[in-house]
C-alpha positions as CSV (number, residue, x, y, z in Angstrom):
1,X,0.0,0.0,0.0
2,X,1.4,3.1,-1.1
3,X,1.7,6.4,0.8
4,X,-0.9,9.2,0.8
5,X,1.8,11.8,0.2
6,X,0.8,15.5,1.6
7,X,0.6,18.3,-1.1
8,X,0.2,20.7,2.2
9,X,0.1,21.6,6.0
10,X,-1.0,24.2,7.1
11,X,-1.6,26.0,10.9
12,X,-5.6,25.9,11.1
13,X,-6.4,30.0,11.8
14,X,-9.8,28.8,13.5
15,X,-9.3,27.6,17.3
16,X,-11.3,24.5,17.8
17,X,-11.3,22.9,14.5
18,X,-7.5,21.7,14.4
19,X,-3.9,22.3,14.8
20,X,-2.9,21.8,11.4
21,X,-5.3,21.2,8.1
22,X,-3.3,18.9,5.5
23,X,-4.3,18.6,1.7
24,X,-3.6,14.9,0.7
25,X,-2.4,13.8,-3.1
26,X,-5.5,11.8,-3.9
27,X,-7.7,14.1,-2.5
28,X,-6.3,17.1,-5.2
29,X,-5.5,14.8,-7.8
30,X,-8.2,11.8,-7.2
31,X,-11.5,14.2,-6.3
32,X,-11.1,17.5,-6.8
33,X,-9.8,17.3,-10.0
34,X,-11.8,14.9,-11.5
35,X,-14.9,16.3,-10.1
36,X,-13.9,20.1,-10.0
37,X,-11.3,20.5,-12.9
38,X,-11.3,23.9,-13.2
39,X,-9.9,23.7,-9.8
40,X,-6.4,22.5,-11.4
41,X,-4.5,26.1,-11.6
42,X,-5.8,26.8,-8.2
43,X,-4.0,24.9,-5.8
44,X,-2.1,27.8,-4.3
45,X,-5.7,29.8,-3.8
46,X,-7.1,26.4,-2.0
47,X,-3.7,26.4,0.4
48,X,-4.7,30.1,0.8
49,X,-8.2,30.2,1.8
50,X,-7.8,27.4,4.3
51,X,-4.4,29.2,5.7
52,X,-6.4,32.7,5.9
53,X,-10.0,32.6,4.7
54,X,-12.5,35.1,4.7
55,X,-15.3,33.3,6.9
56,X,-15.5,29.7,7.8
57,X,-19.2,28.0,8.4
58,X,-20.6,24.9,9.6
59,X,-21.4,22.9,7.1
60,X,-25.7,22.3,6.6
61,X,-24.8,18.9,4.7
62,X,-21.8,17.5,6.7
63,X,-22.6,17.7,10.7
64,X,-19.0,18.5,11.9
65,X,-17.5,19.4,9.3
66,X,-16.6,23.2,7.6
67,X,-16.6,25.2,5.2
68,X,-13.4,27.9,4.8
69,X,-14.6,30.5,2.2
70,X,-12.2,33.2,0.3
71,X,-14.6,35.9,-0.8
72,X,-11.2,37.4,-2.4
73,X,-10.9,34.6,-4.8
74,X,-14.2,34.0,-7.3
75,X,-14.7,32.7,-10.4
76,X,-16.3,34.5,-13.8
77,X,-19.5,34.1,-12.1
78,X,-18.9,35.8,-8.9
79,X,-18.8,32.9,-7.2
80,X,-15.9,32.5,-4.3
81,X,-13.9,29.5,-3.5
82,X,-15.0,27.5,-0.9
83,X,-12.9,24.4,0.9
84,X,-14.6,21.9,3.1
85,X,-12.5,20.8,5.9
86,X,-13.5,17.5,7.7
87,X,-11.4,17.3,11.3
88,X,-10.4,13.9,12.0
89,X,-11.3,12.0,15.2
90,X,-10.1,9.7,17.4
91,X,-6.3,10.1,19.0
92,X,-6.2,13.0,15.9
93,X,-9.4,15.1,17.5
94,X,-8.3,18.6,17.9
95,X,-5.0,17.7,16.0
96,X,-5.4,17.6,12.1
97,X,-8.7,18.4,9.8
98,X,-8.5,17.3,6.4
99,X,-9.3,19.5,2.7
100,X,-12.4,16.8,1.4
101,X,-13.1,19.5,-1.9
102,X,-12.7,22.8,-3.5
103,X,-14.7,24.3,-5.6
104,X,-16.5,27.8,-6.6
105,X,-19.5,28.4,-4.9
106,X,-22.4,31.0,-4.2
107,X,-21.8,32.0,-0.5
108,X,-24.8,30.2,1.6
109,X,-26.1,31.0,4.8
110,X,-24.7,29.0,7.6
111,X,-23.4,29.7,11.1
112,X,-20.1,31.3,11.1
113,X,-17.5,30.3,13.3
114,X,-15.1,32.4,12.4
115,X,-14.2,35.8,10.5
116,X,-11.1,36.9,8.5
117,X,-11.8,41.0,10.7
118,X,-12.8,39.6,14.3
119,X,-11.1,36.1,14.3
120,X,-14.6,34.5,16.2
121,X,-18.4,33.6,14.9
122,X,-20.8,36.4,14.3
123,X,-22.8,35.1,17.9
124,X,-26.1,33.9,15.5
């Protein structure tokens, strides 16, 4: 069984979620790609929005997992990138969250945990 090299780490700007968020090989090259490819010239902008993004939400669809949004980064359509980031349990709980996509995205409503100007949730 080979090894599920990292593309990046990353210290997680959002207390609570986890130290570090990693970006796997298969997940870029394996998912995202396949399913997202005009994601391909973006890697840097999907290091960058989980590094330093905008707002990040709970995600409606994924109980427990989150959504890191850069609303500097959009596509033709306006549309900015969003990253869901699933934290891993177990002995890695509170340690390392995981990228699961990226993609462009109309901005939803969601509670935020966390804003790019006041580093905390907007209290909703």
């Amino acid at each position: 069984m080979s090894e599920n090299k990292k593309i990046f780490i990353v210290s997680s700007p959002v207390p609570g979620i986890a130290k570090n968020i990693v970006l796997y090989e298969d997940t870029w090259s394996d998912h995202i790609i396949t399913k997202h490819p005009e994601m391909e010239p973006h890697l840097e902008s999907v290091r960058q929005t989980v590094q330093d993004p905008s707002v990040v939400q709970e995600s409606h669809t994924e109980p427990g997992n989150f959504l890191f949004v850069n609303l500097d980064v959009v596509d033709q359509g306006n549309r900015p990138l969003r990253v869901p980031v699933k934290p891993l349990a177990g002995k890695m709980a509170g340690k390392v969250a995981v990228v699961r996509s990226a993609y462009f995205a109309e901005f939803t409503n969601g509670p935020i945990v966390y804003r790019r100007d006041s580093g905390k949730g907007d209290g909703t």
